[in-house]
C-alpha positions, 0 to 999 in steps of 0.5 A, a space after each residue: 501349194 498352200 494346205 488348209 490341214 483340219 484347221 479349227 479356230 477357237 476364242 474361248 467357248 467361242 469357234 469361229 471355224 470348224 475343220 478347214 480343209 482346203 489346197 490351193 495352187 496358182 489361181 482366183 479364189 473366192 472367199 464367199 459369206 456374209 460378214 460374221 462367217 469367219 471370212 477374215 478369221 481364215 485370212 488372218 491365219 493364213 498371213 499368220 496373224 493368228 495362229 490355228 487352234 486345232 490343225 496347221 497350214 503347211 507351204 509346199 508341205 512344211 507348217 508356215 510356223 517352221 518357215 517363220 519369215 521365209 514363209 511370210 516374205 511369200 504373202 501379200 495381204 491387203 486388210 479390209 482397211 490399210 493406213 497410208 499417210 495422205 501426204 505421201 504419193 504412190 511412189 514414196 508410199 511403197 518405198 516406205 512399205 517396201 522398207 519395212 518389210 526389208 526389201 533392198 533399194 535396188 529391189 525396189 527401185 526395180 519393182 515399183 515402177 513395174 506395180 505402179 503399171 500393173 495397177 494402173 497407177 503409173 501416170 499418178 505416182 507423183 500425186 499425193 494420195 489425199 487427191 486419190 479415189 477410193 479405187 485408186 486407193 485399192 489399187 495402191 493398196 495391192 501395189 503394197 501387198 505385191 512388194 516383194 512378189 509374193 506367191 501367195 496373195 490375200 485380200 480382205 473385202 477389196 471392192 467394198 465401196 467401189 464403184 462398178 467400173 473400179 470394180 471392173 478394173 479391179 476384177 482385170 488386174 486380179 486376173 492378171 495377177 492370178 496367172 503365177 500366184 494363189 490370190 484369195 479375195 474375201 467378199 460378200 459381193 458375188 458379182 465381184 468374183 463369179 466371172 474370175 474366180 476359178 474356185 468359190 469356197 463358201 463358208 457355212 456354219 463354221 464349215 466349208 460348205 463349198 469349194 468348187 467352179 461355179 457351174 458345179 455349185 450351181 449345179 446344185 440347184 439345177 431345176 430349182 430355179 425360176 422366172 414368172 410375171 406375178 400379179 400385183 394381187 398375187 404378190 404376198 402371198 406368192 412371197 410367202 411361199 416362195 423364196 424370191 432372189 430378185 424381182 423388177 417392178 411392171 405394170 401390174 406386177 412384178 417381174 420374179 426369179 425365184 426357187 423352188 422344188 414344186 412345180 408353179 404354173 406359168 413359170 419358166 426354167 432358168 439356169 441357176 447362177 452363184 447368186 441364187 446359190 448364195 441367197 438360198 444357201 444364206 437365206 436366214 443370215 440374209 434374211 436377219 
């Protein structure tokens, strides 16, 4: 079990998070906020490449700084972006990875070949990666952050620039990967996490503002949210008083989900999703 204690990072006069409480076990977390709210910062503490300036993280109750590099042998981190040598193949990649971190030959000779199948992989592991896709690469990129068959798994930004069906595929081997091990996925993009993640933890103002499944964030703002068709001559001044979290263009109009606390006439009740909390809780960072 990882333990966020009252955790508080400072850079300067400058504090990027304020008192992060957070406890996690095996499961998909996902870090949800816009770029700039602290997101990296949390996992850069996490995997140790900065330390806390108020609180501690503690491993099955013990402070990760005590542990040293028994405790960073349980991480696997993949950063928004890992160098690789294009000339190499996925194969000879991951021995060179797995060197480094001090896993045996025999380790990894046993373990490669059984990552490459998991991030589907297998059939491509003599191919140079400069022929590779940006998914393909991803992919090789969770193959590394795995050597060594970490407890704790931290991405950062993963399917930034991915098409939606490496995304899909992405989304698959993290479920698979979740069922023995904490994986925590940074992302701005709700989409990439709302189906998989047993837990959202969104970051606002420093702070945690939520961390919880997704039908009770989504609870929040139950009765808020709308759908109406709004006439092309309606339009300004409707988005002048509404916020709208999405809108499809019709024949003479346009097609509006929205959130609101009063009541509009001719608007119909819609359940809530992540994405409408997202927008509405980030609404100014959005907006800007």
């Amino acid at each position: 079990m990882l333990t966020i204690d009252h955790v508080t990072k400072s850079y300067g006069s400058f504090t990027a998070l304020e008192d992060i409480q957070l406890t996690l076990s095996p499961g998909v977390y996902g870090l949800l906020a816009p770029n700039g709210a602290g997101k990296t910062t949390l996992m850069q503490m996490i995997v140790t490449l900065t330390r806390p300036t108020v609180g501690e993280i503690l491993w099955d109750g013990v402070p990760i700084e005590a542990l040293g590099s028994e405790y960073r042998a349980r991480v696997g981190y993949l950063p928004q972006q890992f160098g690789f040598y294009k000339q190499y193949n996925p194969e000879q990649f991951l021995h060179y990875i797995g060197t480094l971190k001090g896993i045996s030959k025999a380790q990894l000779r046993e373990q490669i070949p059984t990552l490459l199948e998991e991030v589907a992989l297998f059939d491509v592991r003599k191919k140079k990666m400069k022929q590779f896709s940006g998914g393909m690469i991803q992919r090789v990129g969770i193959a590394q952050a795995l050597l060594g068959q970490p407890d704790i798994l931290v991405l950062d930004e993963p399917t930034a620039g991915l098409d939606p069906k490496e995304r899909a595929r992405f989304r698959s081997i993290l479920t698979k990967l979740a069922r023995n091990r904490i994986v925590l996925i940074s992302t701005h993009i709700v989409s990439d996490i709302e189906s998989i993640a047993n837990e959202i933890i969104m970051i606002q103002n420093k702070r945690i503002r939520y961390a919880h499944t997704v039908p009770h964030i989504c609870q929040s703002l139950q009765g808020q949210v709308f759908e109406m068709f709004v006439p092309d001559d309606r339009y300004l001044s409707f988005a002048s008083e509404h916020l709208i979290v999405s809108e499809r263009q019709q024949t003479g109009g346009m097609d509006i989900r929205f959130i609101t606390t009063h009541p509009v006439q001719g608007a119909q009740e819609v359940p809530p999703q992540l994405e409408d909390v997202f927008l509405f809780e980030y609404r100014d960072e959005v907006e800007r």
